[in-house]
ZADO-996600 format. One record per residue (C-alpha): x negated, y, z. Coordinates in nm, 3 decimals. Layout:
N
- X; Y; Z $
...
This chain:
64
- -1.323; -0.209; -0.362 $
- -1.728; -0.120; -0.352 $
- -1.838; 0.207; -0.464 $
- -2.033; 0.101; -0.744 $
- -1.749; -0.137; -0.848 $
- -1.527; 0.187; -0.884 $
- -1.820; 0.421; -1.049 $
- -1.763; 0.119; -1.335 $
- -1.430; 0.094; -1.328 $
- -1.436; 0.492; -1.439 $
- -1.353; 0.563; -1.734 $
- -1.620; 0.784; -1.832 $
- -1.833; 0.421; -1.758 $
- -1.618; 0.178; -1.887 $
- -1.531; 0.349; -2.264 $
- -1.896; 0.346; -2.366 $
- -1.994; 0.018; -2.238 $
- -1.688; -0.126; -2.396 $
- -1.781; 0.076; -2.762 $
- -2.124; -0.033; -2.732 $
- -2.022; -0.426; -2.668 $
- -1.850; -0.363; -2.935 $
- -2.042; -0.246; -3.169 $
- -2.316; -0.477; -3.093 $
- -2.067; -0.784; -3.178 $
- -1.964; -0.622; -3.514 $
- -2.295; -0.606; -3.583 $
- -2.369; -0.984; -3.497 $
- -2.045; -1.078; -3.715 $
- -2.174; -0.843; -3.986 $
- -2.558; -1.032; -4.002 $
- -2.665; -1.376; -3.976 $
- -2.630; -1.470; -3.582 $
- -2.845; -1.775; -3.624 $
- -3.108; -1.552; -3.809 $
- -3.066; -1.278; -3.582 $
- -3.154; -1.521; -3.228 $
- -3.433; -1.675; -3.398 $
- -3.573; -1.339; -3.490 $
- -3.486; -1.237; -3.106 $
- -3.641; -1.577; -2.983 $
- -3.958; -1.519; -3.162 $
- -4.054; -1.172; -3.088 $
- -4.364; -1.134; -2.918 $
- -4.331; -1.068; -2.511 $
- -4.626; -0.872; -2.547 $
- -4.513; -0.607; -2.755 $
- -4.245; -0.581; -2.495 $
- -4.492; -0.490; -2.205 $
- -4.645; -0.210; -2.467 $
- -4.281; -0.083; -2.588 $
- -4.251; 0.000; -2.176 $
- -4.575; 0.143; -2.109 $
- -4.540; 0.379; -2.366 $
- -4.218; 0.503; -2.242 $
- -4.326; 0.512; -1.911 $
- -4.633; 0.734; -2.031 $
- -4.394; 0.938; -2.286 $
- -4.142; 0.985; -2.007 $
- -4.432; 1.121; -1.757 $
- -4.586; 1.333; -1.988 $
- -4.235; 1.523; -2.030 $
- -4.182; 1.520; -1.684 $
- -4.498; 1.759; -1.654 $
């Protein structure tokens, strides 16, 4: 089996990726999933590109 294959497998890996999965589809089942897509479909990519840069520049800044 590959290495990184096992470092999933773990379960110190696998329980939180399974809760948060989880939790993410109780919240979908919870809302409106149609709403919820659209919402997702029509958020502006732009944003997205400032949402990194400023954690790049927040994450550098603690660094030093």
């Amino acid at each position: 089996m590959a290495r990184g294959l096992k470092r999933l497998f773990r379960p110190n890996t696998l329980i939180p990726l399974v809760v948060v999965v989880g939790a993410i589809a109780l919240l979908f089942s919870f809302g409106n999933p149609a709403r919820i897509l659209a919402q997702m479909e029509s958020f502006n990519r732009i944003d997205l590109v400032w949402i990194f840069l400023l954690t790049v520049v927040y994450e550098a800044i603690r660094f030093l």
